[in-house]
C-alpha beads as a LAMMPS data file, in Angstrom:
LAMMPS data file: protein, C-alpha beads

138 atoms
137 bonds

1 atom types
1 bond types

-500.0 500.0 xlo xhi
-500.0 500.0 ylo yhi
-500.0 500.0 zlo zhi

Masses

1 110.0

Atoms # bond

1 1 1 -15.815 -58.181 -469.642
2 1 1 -15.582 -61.051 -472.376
3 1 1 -18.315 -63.377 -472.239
4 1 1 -17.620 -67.114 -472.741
5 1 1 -19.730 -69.850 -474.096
6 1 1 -19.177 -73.584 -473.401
7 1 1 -20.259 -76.096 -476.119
8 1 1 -20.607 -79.430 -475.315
9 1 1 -20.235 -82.106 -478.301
10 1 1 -20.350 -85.535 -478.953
11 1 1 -16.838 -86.290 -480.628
12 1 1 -18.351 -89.442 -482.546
13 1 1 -15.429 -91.709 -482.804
14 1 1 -12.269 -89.414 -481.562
15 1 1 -13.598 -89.598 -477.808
16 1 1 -9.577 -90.522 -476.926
17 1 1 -8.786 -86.457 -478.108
18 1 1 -9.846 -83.837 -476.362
19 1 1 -9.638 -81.797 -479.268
20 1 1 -11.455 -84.026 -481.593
21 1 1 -14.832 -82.667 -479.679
22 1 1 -13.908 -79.081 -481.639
23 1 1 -13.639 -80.153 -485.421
24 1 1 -17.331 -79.067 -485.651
25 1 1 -16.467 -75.718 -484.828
26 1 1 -13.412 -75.586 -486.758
27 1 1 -15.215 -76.456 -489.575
28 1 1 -17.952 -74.031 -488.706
29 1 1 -15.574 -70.796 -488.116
30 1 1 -13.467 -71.971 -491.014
31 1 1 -16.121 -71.166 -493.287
32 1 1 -17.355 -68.449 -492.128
33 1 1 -20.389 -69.705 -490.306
34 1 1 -19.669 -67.955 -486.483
35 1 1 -19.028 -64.380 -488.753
36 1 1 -21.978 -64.206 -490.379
37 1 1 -23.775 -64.644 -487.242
38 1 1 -21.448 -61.969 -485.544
39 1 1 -18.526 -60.349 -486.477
40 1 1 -17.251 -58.838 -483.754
41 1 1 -17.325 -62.578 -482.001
42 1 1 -14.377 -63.314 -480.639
43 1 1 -13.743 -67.425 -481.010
44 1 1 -11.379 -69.372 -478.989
45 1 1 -11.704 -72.934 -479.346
46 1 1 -9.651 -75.354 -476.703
47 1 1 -11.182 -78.016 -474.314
48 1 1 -13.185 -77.143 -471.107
49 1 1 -10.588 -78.592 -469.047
50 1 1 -7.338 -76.441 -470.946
51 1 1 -9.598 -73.254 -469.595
52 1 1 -10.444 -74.690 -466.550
53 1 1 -7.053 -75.012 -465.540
54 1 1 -5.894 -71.766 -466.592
55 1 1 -8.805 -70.357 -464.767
56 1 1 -7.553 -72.011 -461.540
57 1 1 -3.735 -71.236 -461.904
58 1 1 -4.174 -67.990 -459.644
59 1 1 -5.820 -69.383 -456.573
60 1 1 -3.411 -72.219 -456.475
61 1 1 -0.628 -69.769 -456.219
62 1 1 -2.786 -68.268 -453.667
63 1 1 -3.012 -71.140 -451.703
64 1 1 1.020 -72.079 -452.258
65 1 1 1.715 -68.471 -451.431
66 1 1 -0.463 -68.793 -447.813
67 1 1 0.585 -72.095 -447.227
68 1 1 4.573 -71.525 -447.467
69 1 1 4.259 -68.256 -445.575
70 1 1 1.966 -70.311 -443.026
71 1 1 4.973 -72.575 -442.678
72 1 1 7.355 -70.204 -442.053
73 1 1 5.029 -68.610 -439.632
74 1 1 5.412 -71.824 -437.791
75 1 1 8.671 -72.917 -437.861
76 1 1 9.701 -68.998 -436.686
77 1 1 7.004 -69.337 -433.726
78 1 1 8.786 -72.860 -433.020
79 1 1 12.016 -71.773 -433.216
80 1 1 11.137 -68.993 -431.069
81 1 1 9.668 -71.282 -427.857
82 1 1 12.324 -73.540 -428.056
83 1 1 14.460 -70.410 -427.470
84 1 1 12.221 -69.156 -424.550
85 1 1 11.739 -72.744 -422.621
86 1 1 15.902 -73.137 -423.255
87 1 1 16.569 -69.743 -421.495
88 1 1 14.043 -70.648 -418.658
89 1 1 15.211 -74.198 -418.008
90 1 1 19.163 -72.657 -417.936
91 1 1 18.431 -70.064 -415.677
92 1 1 17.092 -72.996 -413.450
93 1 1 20.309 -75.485 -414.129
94 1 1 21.621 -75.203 -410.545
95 1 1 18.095 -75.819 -408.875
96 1 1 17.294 -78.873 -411.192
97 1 1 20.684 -79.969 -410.352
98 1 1 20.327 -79.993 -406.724
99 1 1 17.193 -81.999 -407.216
100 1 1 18.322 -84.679 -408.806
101 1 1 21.166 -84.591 -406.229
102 1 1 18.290 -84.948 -403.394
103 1 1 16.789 -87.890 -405.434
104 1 1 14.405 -86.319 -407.861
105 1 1 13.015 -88.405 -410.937
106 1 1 13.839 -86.701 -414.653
107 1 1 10.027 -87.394 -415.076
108 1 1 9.802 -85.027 -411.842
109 1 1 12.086 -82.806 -413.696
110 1 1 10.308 -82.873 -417.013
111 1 1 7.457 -81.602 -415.252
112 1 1 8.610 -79.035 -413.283
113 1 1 9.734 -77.640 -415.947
114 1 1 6.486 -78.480 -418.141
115 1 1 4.703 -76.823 -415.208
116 1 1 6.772 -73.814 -415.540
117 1 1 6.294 -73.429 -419.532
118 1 1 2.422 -73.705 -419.404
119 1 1 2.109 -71.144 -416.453
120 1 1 4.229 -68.844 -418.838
121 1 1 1.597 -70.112 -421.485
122 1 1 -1.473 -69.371 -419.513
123 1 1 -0.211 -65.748 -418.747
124 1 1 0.618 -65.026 -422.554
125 1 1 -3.073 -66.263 -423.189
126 1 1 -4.533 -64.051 -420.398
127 1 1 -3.210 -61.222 -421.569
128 1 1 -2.876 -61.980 -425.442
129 1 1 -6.726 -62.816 -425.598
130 1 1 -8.581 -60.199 -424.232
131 1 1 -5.859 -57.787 -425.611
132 1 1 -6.756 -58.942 -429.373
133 1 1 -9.716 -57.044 -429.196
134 1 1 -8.627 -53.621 -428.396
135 1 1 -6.217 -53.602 -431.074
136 1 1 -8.114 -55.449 -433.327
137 1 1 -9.033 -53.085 -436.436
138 1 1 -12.840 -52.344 -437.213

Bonds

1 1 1 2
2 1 2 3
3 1 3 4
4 1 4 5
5 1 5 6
6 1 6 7
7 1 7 8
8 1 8 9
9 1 9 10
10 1 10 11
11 1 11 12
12 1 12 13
13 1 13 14
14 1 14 15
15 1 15 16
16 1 16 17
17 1 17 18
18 1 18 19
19 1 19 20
20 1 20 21
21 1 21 22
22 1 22 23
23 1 23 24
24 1 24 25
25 1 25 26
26 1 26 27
27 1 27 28
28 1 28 29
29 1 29 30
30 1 30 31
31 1 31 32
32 1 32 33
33 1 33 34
34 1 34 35
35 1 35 36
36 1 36 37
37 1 37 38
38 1 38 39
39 1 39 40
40 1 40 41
41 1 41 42
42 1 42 43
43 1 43 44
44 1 44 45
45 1 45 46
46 1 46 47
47 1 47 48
48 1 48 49
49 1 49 50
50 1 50 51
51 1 51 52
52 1 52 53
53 1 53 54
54 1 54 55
55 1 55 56
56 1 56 57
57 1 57 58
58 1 58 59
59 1 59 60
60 1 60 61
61 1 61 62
62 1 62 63
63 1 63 64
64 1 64 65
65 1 65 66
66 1 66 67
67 1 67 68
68 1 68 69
69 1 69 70
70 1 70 71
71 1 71 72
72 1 72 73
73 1 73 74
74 1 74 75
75 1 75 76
76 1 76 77
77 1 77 78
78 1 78 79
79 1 79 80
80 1 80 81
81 1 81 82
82 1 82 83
83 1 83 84
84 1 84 85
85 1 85 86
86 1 86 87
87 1 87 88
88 1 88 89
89 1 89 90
90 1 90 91
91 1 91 92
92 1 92 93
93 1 93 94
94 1 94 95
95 1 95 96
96 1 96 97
97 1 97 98
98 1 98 99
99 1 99 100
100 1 100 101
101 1 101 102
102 1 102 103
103 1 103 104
104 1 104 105
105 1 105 106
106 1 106 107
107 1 107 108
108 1 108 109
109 1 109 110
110 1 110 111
111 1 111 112
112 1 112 113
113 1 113 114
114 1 114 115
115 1 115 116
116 1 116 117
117 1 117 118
118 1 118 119
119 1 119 120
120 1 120 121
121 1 121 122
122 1 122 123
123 1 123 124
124 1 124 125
125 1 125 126
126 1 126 127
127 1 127 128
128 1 128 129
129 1 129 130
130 1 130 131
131 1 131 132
132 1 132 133
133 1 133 134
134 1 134 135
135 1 135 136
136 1 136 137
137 1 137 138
């Protein structure tokens, strides 16, 4: 594995370019100063913060990668209970009809059928929960 050094310089006057910092070293490998120490030493010469962020550029596609499958992780679980709670409130159209008929509220409605979506809810997590750790891989 390639070892890297850091060098921190004063760049005198040129403290406005980054690569100012580096004419020491220019100078220095220029004539010869870094070979006659050692040969075989590879130099690179560019600011801390160029390698920095080429250092970085792999977990932040990482992170961009996770994050955009996260969101379409979401949006198809989303998608998929506004599917479920439409099917269960049209299988109960007549019934919520003939409620309103008799003089029930829409906030009566609402939470009938709120009521029905979190029992649904509270049997997926009874199940779902204990069931993650039978199939869960060791």
């Amino acid at each position: 594995m390639p070892q890297s050094t850091a060098l921190r310089t004063n760049s005198g006057g040129g403290g406005d370019c980054p690569h100012a910092a580096c004419a020491g070293i220019r100078c220095a490998r220029r004539s010869n100063v870094i070979a006659q120490i050692d040969a075989s030493l590879p130099v690179q010469i560019e600011p801390l913060r160029e390698s920095a962020g080429r250092l970085s550029v792999r977990p932040r596609f990482n992170a961009l990668l996770l994050a955009v499958f996260a969101a379409l992780g979401f949006l198809l679980s989303a998608s998929g209970i506004y599917g479920v709670l439409g099917f269960l409130v049209a299988q109960r159209t007549r019934e919520i009809g003939l409620r309103i008929a008799l003089g029930a509220t829409p906030q009566a409605m609402v939470a009938m059928v709120l009521a029905n979506a979190l029992r649904w809810l509270a049997a997926g997590l009874f199940l779902g929960w204990p069931s993650r750790w039978l199939f869960h891989a060791r």
